[in-house]
N, C-alpha and C positions, 0 to 999 in steps of 0.2 A: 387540521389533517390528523387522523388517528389512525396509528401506524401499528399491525401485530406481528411478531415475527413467528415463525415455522421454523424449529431451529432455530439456537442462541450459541453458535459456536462463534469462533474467530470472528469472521467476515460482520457477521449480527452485532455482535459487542462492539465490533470497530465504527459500524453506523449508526447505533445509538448511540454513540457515545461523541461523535463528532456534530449529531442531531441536537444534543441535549443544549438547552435554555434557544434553540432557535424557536421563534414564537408561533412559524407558522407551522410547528410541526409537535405533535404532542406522541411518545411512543407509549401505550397504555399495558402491553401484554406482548408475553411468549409462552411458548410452547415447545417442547423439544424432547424425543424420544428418549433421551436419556435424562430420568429422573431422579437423579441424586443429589445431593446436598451441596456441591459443588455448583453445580448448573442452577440451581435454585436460588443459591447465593449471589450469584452473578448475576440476575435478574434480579432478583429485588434490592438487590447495593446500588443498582439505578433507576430504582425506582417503578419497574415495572412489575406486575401481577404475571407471578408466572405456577400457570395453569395445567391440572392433569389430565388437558384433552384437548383437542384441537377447537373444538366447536366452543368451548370456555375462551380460549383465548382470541376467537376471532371477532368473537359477539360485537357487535357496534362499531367495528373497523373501516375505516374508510381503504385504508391498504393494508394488503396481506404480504409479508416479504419474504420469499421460501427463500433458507438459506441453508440445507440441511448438504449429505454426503450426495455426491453423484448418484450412486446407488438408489437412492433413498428417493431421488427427485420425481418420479411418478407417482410412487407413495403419497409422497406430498398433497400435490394436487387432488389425489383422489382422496384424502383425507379432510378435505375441508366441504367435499360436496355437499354433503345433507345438512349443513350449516351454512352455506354460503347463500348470501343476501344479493339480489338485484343488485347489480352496477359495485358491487365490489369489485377492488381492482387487485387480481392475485399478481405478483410481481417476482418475477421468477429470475433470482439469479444464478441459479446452479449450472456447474459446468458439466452441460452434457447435448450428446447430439442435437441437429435442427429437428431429425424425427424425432426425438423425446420431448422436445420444447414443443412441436407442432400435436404430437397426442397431448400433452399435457392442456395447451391450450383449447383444443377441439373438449375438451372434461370443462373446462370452466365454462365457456362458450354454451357450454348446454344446460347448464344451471342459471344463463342469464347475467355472468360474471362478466367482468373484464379483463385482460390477460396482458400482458407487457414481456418479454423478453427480454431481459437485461443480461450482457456479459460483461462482466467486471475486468478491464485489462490490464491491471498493474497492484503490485501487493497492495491491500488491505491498511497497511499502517507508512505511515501516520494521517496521510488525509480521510480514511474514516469515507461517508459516502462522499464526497469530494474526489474519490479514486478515481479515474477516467474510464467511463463506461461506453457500451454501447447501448443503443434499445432499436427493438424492432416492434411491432403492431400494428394492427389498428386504429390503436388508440393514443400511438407514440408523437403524432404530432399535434394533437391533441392536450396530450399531457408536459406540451416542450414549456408552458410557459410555467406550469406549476413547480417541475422538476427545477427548472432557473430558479425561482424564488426560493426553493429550498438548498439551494448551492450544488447541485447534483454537477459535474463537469459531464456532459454529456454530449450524445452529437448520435441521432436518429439515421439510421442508415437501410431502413425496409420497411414495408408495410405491414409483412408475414413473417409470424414467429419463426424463427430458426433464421432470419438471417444477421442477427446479433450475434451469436454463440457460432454459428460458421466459419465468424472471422477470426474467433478468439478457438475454437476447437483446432480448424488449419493452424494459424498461428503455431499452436500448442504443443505442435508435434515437434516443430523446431526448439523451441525455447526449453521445454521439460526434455526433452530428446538429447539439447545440448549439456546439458544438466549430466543426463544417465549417461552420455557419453565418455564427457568428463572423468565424474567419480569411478566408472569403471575402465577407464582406461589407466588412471592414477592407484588404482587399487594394485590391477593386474600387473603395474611397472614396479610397485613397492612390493609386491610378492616375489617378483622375480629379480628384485636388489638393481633396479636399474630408473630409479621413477628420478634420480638427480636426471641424470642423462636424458629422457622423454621430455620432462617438464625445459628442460634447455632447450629441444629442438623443437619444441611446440611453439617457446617465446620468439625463435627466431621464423618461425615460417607464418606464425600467426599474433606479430605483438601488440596487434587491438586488441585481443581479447584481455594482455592485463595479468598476463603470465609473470609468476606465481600467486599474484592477490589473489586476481578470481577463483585459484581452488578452492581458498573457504568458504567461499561464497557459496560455491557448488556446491561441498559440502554440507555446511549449515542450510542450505533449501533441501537437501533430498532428507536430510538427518531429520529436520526437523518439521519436514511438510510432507513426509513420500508417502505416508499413510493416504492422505486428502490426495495428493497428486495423482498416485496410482489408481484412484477410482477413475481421477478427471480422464486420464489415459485411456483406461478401457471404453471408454465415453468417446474420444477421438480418434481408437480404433473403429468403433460404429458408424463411426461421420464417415472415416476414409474407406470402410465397407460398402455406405449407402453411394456412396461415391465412383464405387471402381475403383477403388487405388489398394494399398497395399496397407492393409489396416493392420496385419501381425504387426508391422513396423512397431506401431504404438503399443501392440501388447507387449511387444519385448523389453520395451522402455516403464511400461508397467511393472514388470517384474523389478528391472532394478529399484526404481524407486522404492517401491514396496519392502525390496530386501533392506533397504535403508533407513526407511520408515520404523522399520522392526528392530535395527540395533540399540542397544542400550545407552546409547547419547544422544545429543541433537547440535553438536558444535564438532568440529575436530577437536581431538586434547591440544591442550596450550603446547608451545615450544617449534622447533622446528617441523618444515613440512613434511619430511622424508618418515621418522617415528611415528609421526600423529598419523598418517594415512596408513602405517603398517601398524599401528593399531588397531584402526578401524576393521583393516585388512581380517584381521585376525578375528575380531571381533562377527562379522561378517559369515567368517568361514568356519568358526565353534558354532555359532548357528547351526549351521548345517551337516556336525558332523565329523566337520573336516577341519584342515590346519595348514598352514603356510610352511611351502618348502621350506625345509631344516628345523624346523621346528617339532614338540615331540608334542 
């Protein structure tokens, strides 16, 4: 099986690399919009041919695996058309609407390809493609016994693209939503000298969630993913659009991430929780300008 990827960010590096020496799967070539020595070097430190076109890197692919920014995900697809080969299988795992997965795949569809809807639903590291996915298609139950023999944890849940990414876009709103709620509920209590006192009465009315750890958790996913997240956001704004429901929700949740995304760490600072978060605090709001009561 010859594997190219579309995009070699995070998620791409994480499944070649948990790919690599299994024998039924050979990963030959990427591709990825941003061509600089960095991204370069990371494809070829494992061995793959990485190419300055799409059409280069898909040549003689038995699967195609787009792994690019939400944004970026119809890009994609229509980047490979005038290259794409009969019964290539594009394999779409970007987070983004079931309408974007379903045009995407009606684009391959027409060139005679094959189309796979994958939602990835749980971080990327350490199981690598072993992450628990979903898949929708066509071609999804078809492809159940290949996906097993390559270690894929998977579990087929539709025939028709978008209904993988439906579970995982709904999902999203809650899980990234819980996230932006969090840090910006913790921001706003450390601005105003009161986040000891919040985070106390949080642990008591909610102490599944694991009150105080989980703030840096929260933290460290918005700090260090809100760029990637806040696309996926706007993506589950779309869904909850096509939907009927109240898709601003998700754009609002976009922002925060986004503003988190943009700050100049990806960890809280070390030491107690109270500082570290009115760092960020601050951090956050010289961004934009602004500055944190009592502060000059």
């Amino acid at each position: 099986m010859k594997i190219a990827f579309i995009g070699f960010g995070e998620a791409a590096r994480a499944f070649t690399d948990s790919l690599a020496g299994n024998p039924a799967a050979s990963i030959v070539a990427a591709y990825d919009i941003r061509q600089d020595e960095e991204m370069r070097q990371a494809a070829l430190s494992r061995g793959l041919r990485f190419e300055k076109t799409v059409a280069a890197a898909i040549a003689g692919a038995d699967w195609i695996l787009s792994a690019v920014t939400a944004d970026q995900s119809l890009n994609a697809a229509q980047s490979v058309l005038d290259a794409l080969e009969p019964g290539q299988l594009f394999i779409d795992i970007n987070s983004v609407s079931p309408g974007r997965k379903q045009q995407s795949a009606t684009l391959i569809a027409g060139r005679q390809g094959q189309y796979l809807d994958m939602a990835v639903m749980a971080p990327v590291h350490p199981r690598g493609h072993a992450t628990p996915v979903l898949v929708a298609g066509a071609q999804a139950h078809a492809l159940a016994a290949t996906l097993e023999n390559l270690g894929f944890h998977f579990e087929v849940v539709g025939d028709e693209p978008g209904a993988a990414t439906a579970i995982k876009m709904v999902r999203s709103l809650f899980v990234k939503g819980l996230e932006a709620l969090t840090v910006e509920t913790l921001l706003a209590a450390s601005a105003t000298g009161c986040l000891d006192r919040v985070v106390t009465s949080l642990a008591d009315t909610f102490p599944g969630l694991g009150w105080p750890d989980n703030a840096r958790y929260m933290f460290e996913r918005t700090l260090h993913h809100g760029a990637r997240r806040a696309a996926e956001m706007r993506e589950v704004a779309a869904t909850y659009d096509e939907l009927g429901f109240v898709g601003a929700l998700a754009d609002k949740i976009a922002d925060v991430q986004e503003k988190m995304g943009a700050a100049p760490v990806i960890d809280l600072p070390p030491g107690e929780l109270n500082p570290s978060v009115r760092e960020v605090a601050a951090m956050r709001l010289r961004a934009e300008g602004k500055s944190l009561p009592g502060s000059r």
